[in-house]
C-alpha positions as CSV (number, residue, x, y, z in Angstrom):
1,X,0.0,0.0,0.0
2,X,3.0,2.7,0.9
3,X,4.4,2.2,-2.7
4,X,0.7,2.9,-4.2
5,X,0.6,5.6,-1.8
6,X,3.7,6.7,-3.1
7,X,3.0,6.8,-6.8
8,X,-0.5,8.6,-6.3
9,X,1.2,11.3,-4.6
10,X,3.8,11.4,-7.2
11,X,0.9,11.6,-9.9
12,X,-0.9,14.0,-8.0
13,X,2.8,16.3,-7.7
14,X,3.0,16.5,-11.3
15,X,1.7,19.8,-13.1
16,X,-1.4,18.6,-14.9
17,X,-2.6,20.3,-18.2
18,X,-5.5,17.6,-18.3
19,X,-7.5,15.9,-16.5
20,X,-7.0,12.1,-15.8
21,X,-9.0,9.4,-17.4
22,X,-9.0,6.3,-16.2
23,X,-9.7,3.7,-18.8
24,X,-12.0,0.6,-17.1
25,X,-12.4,-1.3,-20.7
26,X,-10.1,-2.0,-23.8
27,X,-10.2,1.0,-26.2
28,X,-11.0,-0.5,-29.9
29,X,-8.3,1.4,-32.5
30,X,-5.5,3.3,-32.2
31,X,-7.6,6.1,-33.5
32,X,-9.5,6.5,-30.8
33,X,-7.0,5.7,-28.2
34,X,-4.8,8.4,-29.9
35,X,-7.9,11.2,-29.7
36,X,-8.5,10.4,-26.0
37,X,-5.0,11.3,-25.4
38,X,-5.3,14.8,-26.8
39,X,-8.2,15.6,-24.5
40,X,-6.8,13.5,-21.2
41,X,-4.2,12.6,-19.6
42,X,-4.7,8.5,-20.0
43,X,-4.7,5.9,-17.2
44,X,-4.9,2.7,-19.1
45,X,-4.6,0.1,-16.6
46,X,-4.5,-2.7,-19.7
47,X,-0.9,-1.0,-20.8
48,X,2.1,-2.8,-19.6
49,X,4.5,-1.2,-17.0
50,X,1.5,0.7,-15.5
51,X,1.1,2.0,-11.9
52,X,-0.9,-0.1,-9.2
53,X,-4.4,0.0,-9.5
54,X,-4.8,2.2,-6.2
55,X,-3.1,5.2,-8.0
56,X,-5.2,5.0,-10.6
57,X,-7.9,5.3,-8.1
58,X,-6.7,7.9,-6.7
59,X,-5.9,10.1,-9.5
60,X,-8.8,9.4,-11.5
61,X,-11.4,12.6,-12.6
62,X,-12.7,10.9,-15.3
63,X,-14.0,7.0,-15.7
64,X,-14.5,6.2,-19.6
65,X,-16.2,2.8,-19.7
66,X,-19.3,0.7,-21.1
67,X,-20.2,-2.8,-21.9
68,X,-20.0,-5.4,-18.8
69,X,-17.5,-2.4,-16.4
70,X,-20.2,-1.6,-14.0
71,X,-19.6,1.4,-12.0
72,X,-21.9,0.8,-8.8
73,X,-21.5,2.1,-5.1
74,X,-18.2,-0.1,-4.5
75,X,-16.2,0.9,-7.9
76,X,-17.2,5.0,-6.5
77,X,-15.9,4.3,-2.9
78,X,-12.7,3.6,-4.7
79,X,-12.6,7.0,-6.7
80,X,-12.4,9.6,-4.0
81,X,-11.5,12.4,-7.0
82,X,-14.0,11.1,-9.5
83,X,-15.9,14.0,-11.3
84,X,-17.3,12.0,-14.3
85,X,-18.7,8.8,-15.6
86,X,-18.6,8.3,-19.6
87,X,-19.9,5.6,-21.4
88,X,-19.0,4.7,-24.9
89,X,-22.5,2.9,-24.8
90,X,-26.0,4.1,-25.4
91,X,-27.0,2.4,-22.5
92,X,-26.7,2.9,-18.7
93,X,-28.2,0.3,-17.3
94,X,-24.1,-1.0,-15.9
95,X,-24.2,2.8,-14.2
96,X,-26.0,3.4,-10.5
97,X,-27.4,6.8,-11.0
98,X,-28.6,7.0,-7.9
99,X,-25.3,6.6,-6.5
100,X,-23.3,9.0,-8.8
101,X,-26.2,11.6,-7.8
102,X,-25.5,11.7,-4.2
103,X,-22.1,12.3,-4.8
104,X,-21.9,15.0,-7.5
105,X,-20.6,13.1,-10.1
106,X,-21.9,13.8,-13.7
107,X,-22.7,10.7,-16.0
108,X,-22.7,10.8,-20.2
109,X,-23.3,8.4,-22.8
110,X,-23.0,7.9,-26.4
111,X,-26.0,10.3,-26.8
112,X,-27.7,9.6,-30.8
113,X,-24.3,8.8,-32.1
114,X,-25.3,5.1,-32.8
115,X,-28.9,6.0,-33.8
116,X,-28.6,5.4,-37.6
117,X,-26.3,2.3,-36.9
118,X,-28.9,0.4,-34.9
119,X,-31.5,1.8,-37.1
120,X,-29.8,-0.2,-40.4
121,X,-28.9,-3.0,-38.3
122,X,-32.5,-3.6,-37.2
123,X,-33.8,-3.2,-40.8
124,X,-31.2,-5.5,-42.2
125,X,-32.4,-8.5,-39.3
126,X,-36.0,-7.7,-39.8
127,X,-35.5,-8.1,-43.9
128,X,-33.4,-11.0,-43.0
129,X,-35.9,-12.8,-41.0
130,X,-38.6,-12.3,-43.0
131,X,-37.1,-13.2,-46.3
132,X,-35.0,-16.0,-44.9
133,X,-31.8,-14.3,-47.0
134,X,-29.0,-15.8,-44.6
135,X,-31.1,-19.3,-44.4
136,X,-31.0,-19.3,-48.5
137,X,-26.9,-18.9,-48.3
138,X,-26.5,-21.4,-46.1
139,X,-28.7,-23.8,-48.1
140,X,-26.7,-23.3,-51.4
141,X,-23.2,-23.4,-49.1
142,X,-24.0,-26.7,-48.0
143,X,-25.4,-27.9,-51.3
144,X,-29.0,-28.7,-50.4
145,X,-30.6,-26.8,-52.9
146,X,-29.7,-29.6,-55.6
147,X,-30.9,-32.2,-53.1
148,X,-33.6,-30.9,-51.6
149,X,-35.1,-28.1,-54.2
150,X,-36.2,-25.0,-52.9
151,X,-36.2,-24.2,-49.9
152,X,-39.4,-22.6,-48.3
153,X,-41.2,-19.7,-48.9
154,X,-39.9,-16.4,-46.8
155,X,-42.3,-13.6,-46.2
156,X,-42.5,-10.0,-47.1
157,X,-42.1,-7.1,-45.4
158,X,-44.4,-4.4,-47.3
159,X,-48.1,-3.7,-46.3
160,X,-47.0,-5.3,-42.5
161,X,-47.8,-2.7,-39.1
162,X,-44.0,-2.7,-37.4
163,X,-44.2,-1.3,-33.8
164,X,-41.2,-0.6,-31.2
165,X,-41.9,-2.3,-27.5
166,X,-45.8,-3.2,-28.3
167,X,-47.1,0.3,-30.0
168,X,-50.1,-0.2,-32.0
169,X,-52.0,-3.6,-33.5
170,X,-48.3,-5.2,-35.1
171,X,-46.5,-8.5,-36.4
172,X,-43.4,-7.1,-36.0
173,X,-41.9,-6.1,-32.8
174,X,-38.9,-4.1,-32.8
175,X,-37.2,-3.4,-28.9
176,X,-35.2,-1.0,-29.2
177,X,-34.7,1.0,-25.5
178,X,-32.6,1.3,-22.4
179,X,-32.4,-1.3,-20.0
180,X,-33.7,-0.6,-16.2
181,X,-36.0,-1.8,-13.9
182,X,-39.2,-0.9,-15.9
183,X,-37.9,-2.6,-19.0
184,X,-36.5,-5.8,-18.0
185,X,-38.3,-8.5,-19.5
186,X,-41.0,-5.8,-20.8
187,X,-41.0,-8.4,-23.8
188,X,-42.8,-11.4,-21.9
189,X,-44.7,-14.5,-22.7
190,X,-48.3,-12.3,-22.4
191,X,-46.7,-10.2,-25.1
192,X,-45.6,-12.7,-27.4
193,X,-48.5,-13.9,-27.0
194,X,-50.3,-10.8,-28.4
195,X,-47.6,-11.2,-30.9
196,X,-48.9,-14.1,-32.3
197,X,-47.7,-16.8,-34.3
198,X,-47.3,-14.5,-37.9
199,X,-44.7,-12.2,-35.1
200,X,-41.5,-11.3,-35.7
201,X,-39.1,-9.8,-32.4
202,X,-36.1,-7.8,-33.3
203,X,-34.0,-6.9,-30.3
204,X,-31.4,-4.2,-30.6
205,X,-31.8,-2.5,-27.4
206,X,-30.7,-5.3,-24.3
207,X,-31.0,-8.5,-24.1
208,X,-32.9,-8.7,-20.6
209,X,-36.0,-6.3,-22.1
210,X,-37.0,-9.7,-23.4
211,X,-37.5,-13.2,-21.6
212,X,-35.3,-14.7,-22.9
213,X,-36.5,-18.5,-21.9
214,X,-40.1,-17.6,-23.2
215,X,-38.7,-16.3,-26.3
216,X,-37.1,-19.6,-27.2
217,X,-40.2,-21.9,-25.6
218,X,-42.2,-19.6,-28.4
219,X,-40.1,-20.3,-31.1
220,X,-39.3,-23.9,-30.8
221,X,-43.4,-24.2,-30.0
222,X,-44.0,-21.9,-33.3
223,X,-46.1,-19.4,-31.1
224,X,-44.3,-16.7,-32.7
225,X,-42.7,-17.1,-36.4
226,X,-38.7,-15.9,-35.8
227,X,-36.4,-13.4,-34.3
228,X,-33.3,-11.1,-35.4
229,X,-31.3,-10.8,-32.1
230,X,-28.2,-8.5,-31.5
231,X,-28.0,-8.8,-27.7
232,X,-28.6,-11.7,-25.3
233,X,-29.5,-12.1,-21.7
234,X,-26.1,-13.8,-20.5
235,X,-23.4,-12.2,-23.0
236,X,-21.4,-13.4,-24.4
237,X,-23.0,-17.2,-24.1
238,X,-26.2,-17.6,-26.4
239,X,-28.6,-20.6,-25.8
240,X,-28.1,-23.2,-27.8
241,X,-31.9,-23.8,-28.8
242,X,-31.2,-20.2,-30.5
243,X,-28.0,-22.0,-32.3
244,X,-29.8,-24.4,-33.7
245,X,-32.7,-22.0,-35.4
246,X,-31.5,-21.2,-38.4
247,X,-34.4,-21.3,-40.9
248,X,-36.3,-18.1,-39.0
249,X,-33.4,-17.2,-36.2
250,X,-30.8,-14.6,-36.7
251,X,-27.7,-14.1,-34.7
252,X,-25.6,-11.5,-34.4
253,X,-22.6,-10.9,-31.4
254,X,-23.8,-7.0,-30.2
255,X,-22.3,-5.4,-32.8
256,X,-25.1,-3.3,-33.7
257,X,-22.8,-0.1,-33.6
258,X,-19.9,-1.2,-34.7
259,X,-19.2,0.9,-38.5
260,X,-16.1,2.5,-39.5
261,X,-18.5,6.0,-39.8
262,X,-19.7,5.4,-36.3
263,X,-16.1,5.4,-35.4
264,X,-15.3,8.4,-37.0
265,X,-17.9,10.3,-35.1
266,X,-17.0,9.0,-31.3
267,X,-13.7,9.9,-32.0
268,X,-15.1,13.4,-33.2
269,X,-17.4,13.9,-30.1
């Protein structure tokens, strides 16, 4: 503890142009690593040769994170300088608001940068769903369409009623908001139900705003038609009853956000 002592107050001695950001997840591209630097003076606790972890506590005014880092009552106890919360998601459901409230500290997220992205992304699932387009690749890549002759009928999109989280008389339900204690599991078996067995759920928002054990018990029961799913309930491990749909399932591992041009604009931000 006296050498982390030691190289906090040495941190803390050193003229500071910036303030310190202390990096609690892996920063994707040298780009982006190279623009937080410009703005911040960087505590990357994944770099080699860096200090303890308790002087990066110490130090840290800033706390960039996102994904599966959860910054609750704990993680702030350790962050007696801590001024900010950032996260590089949309989401803030890994935050405790509450907590960072009490204690002054101001929280941001990604803001609308990653609207158009998931927008595309849920567009290209629901088309993809519907008109069985990765199903038909596979069947040509493993040379069933010779064998077997075509493969069934897909279903089209125009003249259907889409609606986001149950709005209006739909088929098609696309969930596409935060995750908190309203919206977990707001996509349950009474609304697949209501969904009915023409529906279609595309989830680009979290993977707890659905049920995810009635979801599958719906599909493999045909109570609802198929699903285009970008996040799951227990990331990264995706049940294996969704693995094996893969005439009306489609997969994808949360990349949702993830373009160059959405790149671009974080970095810009």
């Amino acid at each position: 503890m006296e050498s982390a002592a030691a190289a906090a107050a040495t941190m803390a001695a050193e003229p500071l142009a910036l303030p310190a950001l202390l990096l609690i997840r892996r920063v994707d591209g040298a780009p982006f690593a190279a623009a937080l630097r410009q703005r911040f003076r960087v505590l990357d606790f994944f770099a080699s040769g860096s200090p303890p972890l308790p002087a990066f506590l110490a130090a840290a005014a800033v706390v960039m994170g996102g994904g599966p880092s959860r910054v609750d009552a704990e993680c702030l106890d350790a962050l007696p300088s801590l001024r900010c919360v950032v996260s590089t998601a949309a989401g803030l459901d890994h935050i405790d608001l509450h907590q960072c409230a009490r204690r002054g500290v101001a929280v941001a997220n990604s803001g609308r940068v990653y609207s158009a992205d998931v927008a595309d992304h849920a567009v290209c699932m629901l088309i993809d769903v519907l008109r069985r387009v990765t199903a038909s690749e596979r069947f040509v890549r493993r040379g069933l369409w010779a064998l077997q002759g075509d493969l069934c009928l897909g279903s089209k999109l125009g003249g259907k009623r889409v609606g986001i989280i149950g709005l209006g008389n739909i088929d098609i339900l696309v969930v596409a908001c935060a995750l908190n204690k309203e919206t977990r599991h707001i996509v349950n078996k009474d609304v697949l139900e209501a969904l009915g067995k023409d529906g279609v759920v595309i989830n680009v928002g979290r993977g707890a705003n659905v049920d995810e054990a009635e979801m599958v018990r719906a599909l493999k029961e045909g109570r609802i038609a198929g699903a285009g799913l970008d996040v799951f309930e227990d990331e990264p491990n995706v049940p294996p009853e969704l693995l094996a749909m893969d005439n009306n399932v489609v997969l994808t591992p949360h990349v949702v956000v993830l373009t160059f041009d959405v790149g671009v604009q974080v970095r810009s931000a």
